[in-house]
Each structure stands twice: as C-alpha cells, then as structure tokens.
C-alpha positions as CSV (number, residue, x, y, z in Angstrom):
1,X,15.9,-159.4,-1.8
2,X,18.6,-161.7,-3.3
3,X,17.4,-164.1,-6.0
4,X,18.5,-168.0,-5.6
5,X,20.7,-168.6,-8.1
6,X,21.3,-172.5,-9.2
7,X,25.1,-172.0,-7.2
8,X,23.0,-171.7,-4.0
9,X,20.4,-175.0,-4.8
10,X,23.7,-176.9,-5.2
11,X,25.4,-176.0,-2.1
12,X,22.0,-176.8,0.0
13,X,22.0,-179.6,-1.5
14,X,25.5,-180.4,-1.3
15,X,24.9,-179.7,2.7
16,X,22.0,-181.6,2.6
17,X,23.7,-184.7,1.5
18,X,26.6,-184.3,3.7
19,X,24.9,-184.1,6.6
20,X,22.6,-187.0,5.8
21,X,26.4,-188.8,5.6
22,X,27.2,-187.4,8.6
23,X,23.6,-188.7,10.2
24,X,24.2,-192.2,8.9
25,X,28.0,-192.5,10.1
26,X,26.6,-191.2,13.9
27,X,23.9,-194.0,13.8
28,X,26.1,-196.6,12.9
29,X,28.7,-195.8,15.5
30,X,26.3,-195.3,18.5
31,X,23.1,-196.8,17.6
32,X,19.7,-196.1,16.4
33,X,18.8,-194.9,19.4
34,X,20.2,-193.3,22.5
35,X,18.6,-193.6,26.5
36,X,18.3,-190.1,27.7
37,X,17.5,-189.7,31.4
38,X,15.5,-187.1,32.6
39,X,17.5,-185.9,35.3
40,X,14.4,-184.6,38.0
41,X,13.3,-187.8,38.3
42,X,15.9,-190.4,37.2
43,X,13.4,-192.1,34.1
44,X,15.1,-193.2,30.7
45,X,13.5,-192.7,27.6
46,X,14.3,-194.2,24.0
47,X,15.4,-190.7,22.0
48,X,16.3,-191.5,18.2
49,X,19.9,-190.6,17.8
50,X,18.3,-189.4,14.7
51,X,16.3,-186.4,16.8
52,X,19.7,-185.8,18.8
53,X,21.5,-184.4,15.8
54,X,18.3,-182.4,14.3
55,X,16.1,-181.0,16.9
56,X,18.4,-181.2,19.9
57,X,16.2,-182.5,23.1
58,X,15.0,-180.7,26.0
59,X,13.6,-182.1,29.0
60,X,10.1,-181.2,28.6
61,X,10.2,-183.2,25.1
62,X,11.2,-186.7,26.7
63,X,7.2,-187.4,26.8
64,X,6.6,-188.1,23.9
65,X,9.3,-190.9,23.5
66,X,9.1,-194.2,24.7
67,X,10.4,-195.1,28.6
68,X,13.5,-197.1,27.9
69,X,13.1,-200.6,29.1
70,X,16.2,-202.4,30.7
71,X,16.5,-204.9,33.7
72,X,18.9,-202.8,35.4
73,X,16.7,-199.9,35.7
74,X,13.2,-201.5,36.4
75,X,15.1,-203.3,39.5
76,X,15.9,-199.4,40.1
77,X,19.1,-199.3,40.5
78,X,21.1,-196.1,40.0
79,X,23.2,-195.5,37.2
80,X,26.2,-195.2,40.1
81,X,24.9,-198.4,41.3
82,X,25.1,-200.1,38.5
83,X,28.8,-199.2,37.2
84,X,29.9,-200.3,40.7
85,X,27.8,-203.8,40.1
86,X,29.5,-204.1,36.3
87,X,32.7,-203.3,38.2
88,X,32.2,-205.7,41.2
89,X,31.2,-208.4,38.8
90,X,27.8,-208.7,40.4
C-alpha cells in the first residue's frame, strides 16, 4: 500500500477547487438548473445542472426531481412544435 503523502492532499485539493471553479463557471453560463426530458414519454424534469456535472443522470433517476413546469409544455405541445411556433411567430 502507498502512503498519502502531503503532495497528494494538495493536488486533491487543488482538483477539488478547480472543479468547484469549473461547477460555478457552468452554472452561471447555463443556469441553475437544466429541463431534462425523459424521452419514453416526452415529461420534463428540473435536474440541477449541479447533478449533471457530478453524478451524470439516467433515465430511471428523473423521479426523483421535480416535473418542469412551463406553459408550452402543459398546453402539450412538442418540442418540434414549439420551435416551428417561436419560428412562425405564433
């Protein structure tokens, strides 16, 4: 077994810090959170961009988020359906 020397603690926590950075700068650019759509059945959830980066997210995980709440999709429109509306002005 390798011991830990005090070289090792200070590039964990030299990682550590950097990818706390690297966390931060991510949230600011795209947000808190982020509305992942389960793709078998089309319902958005509110994933913390947060979870994203760390644990990655699989589709039998969405449960335990919140369903993302947005006019467009309780009127239940499509995603398609929607870019053609934004591009139709409508």
């Amino acid at each position: 077994m390798s011991k830990c020397t005090s070289r090792d603690e200070g590039i964990d926590k030299s990682y550590q810090r950097t990818k706390e950075k690297l966390i931060r700068r991510v949230i600011e650019q795209f947000g808190e959170f982020r509305k992942v759509v389960r793709m078998t059945t089309g319902e958005a959830f509110k994933v913390p961009t947060r979870d994203i980066i760390e644990k990655g997210i699989q589709e039998q995980d969405l449960d335990q988020y919140p369903k993302w709440e947005d006019s467009a999709y309780n009127r239940g429109y499509t995603q398609r359906r929607m870019i053609d509306d934004e591009i139709m002005g409508w």
